[in-house]
N, C-alpha and C positions, 0 to 999 in steps of 0.2 A: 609413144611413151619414151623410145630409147632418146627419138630427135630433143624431146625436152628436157631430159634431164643433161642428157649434154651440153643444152643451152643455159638450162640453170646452175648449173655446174662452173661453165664458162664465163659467167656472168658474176659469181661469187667471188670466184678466182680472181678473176679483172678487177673487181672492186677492192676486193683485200690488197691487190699489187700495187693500187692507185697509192690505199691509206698508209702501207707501210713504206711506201718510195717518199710518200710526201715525209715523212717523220723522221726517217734516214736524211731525208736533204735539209729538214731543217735545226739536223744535229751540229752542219759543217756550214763553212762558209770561206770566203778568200779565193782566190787565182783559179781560174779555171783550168782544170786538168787537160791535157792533150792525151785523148786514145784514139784508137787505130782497130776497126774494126776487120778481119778477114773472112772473105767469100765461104760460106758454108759446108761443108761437104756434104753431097748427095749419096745418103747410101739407100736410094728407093732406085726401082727400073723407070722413073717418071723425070723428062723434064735435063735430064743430063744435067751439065754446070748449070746451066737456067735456073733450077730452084735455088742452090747455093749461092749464087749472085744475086738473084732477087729478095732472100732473107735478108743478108749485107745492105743492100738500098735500102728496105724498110728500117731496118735497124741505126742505120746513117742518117737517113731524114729523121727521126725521133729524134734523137740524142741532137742534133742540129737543133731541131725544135724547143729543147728544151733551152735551149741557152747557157747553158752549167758548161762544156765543153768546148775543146777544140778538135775537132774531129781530121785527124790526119787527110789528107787526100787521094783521093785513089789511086793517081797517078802514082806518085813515092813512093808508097803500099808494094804494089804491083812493082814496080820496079826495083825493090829490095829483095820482093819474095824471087823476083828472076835471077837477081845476081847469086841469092843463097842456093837458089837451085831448090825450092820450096816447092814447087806447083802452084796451080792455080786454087785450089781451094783448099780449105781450113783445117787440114790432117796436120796443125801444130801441135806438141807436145805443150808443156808446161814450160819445159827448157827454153823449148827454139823461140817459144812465144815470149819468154820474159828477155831472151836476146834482142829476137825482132822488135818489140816494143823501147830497149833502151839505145837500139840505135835512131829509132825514130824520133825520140825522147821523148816518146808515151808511157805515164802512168799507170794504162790498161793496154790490156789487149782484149777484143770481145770476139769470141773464135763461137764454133759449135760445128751440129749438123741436120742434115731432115733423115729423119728415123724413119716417119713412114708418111708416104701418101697414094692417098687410092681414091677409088671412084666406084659408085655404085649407080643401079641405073632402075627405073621404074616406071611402071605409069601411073600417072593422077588421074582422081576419079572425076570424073569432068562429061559435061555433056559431048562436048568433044575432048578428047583422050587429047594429053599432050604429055610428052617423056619428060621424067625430070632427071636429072641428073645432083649427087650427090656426091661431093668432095669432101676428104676428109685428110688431115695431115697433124703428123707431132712436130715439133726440132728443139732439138735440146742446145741452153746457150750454157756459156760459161766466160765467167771475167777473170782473167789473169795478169796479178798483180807484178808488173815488171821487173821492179825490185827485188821480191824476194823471192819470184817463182810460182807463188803458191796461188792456187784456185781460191779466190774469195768470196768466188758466185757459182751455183749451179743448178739449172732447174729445166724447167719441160715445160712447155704448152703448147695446147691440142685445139685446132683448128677445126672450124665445118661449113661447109659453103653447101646452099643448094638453089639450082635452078631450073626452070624451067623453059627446056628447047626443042628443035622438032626435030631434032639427029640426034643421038648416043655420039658420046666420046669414045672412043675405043682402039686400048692397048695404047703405046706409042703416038702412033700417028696422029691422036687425038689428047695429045698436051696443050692445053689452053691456058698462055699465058695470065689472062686476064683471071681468071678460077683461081689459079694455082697463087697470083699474088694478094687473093680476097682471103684464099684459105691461111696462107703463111702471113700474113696482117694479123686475123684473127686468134694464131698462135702465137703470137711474138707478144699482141697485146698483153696479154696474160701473164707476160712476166717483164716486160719492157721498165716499168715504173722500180722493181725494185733491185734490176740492173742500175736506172740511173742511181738508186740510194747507194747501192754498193759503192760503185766507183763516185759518189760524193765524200767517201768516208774515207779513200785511199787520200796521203798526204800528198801534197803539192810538193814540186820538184824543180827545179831551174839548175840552169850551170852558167857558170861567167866564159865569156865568151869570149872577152879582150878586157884590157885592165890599159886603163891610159888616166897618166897624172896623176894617182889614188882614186882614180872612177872604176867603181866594177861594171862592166859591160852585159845586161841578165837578157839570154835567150828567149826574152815572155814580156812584155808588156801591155798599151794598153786593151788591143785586141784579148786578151789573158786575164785583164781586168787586174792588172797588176799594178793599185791604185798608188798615186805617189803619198808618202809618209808614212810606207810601210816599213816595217822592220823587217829583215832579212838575217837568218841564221846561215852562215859561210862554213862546210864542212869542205876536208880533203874527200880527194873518189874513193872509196871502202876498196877494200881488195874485193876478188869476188869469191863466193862459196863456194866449192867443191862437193858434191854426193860423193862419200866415200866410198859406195857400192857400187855408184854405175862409173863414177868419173867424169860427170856431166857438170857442169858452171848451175846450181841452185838459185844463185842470186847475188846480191853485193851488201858487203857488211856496211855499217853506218861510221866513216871518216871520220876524226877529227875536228875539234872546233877548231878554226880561225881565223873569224872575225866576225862583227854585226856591222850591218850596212842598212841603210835607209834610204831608199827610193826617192826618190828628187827628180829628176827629167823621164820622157820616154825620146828615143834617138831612134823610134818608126813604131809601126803597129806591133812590131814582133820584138820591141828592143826595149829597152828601158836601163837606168845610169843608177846607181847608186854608191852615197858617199861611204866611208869607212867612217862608224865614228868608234870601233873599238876592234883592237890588235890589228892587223894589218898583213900577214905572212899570206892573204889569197892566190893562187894561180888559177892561169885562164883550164876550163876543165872541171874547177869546184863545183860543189853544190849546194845550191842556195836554197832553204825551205823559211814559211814564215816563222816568226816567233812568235812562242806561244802567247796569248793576250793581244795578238792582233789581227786576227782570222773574223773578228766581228766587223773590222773597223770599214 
């Protein structure tokens, strides 16, 4: 009775995550956003970094799958988290993660951790007796907004895997890959859909990255789906926020206008040209978002 209702349960969950991910995404539309997913942190005795890293994959292939983003790479990731002296898994605060994601020049960062997972063990009733084994795991995610700092997403899903084998898992020793990436699947499912709505609603972001002749030179093109005949809104870089209390960088204020540009060429998969056709004061460093009434187009 307990195995079904957690099934039906799971199933509920998953479906409502689907409808409300779909409706969230077709609130937004325009350039795809770059985030940057970080390795989970493992706070069970199961699985060491393993779990942590195999949430991150499952979570990277989704959001991949879905085609709405640009999914930073692992390599860069990992090699920023080194130089910061960050660790290998996802014990970011809200600060460090709105830092790390704006040097990446990610709109998100999707961090979390695995709460719990365990294993129970049994036998079926069977003419011949065979053990089964039953996995079970929570991880909780969270998506944090670059910009301002702030958690715009946070939620749990709770995973269940059960199989049927002729040996017990047992303790340690008996961490099974392949279980433990059925179970973290099956939680992740359960709120994957309206992670991606979230981070569809956060606004799109570029910065001019060279300036030749009156051409703005934008960090994102057509790989970014940064269609030409787009309008572009040209701000200075905001200062950034200060917490009064802790003394920690919050986020960064919203810059100055100066100037509207419209997209005309791309100059690679990651570049794209845009003409000035009003004021003109841009430096390389600004940041460019679309204007409003053309995020349909």
């Amino acid at each position: 009775m307990r195995t079904q209702q957690i099934i039906l349960v799971g199933l509920f969950l998953g479906i409502f995550g689907i409808v409300w991910g779909i409706v969230l995404a077709l609130e937004t539309q325009g350039p795809k956003k770059r985030v940057a997913i970080v390795d989970f942190e493992n706070k069970t005795a199961y699985g060491q970094e393993k779990l942590g890293r195999a949430a991150s994959d499952i979570l990277t292939t989704e959001l991949v799958k879905a085609k709405r983003f640009i999914v930073v790479e692992r390599e860069a990731l990992d090699k920023l988290l080194e130089e910061q002296k960050l660790g290998l898994s996802g014990v970011l605060d809200e600060t460090t993660a709105a830092k790390t994601g704006r040097v990446l020049g990610a709109q998100a960062i999707v961090t979390g951790s695995i709460s719990e997972f365990g294993e129970a063990k049994k036998e079926s009733k069977h003419l011949f007796k065979k053990k089964v084994t039953l996995v079970e795991c929570a991880a909780d995610v969270r998506v944090v907004d670059t910009t301002t700092g702030e958690i715009v997403y946070a939620d749990s899903g709770v995973g269940q895997v059960e199989v049927e084998s002729k040996h017990f898992l047992s303790g340690r020793a008996g961490y099974d890959e392949t279980l433990a990436g059925k179970c973290l699947r099956a939680a992740l499912t359960q709120v994957i859909n309206n992670v991606i709505g979230q981070m569809e609603t956060l606004t799109w972001r570029g910065r001019v990255a060279a300036i030749r002749e009156g051409m703005l030179y934008i960090n994102a093109g057509e790989k970014a789906g940064l269609i030409k005949g787009i309008v572009l809104q040209v701000r200075g870089k905001g200062e950034a926020i200060i917490d009064p209390d802790t003394g920690l960088e919050m986020g960064e204020a919203i810059g100055p206008q100066k100037a509207v540009a419209e997209v005309t060429e791309y100059c690679g998969k990651d570049c794209a040209m845009a003409k000035i056709k009003d004021g003109g004061q841009a430096q390389v460093g600004d940041v460019v978002t679309v204007m409003e009434g053309d995020k349909d187009e």
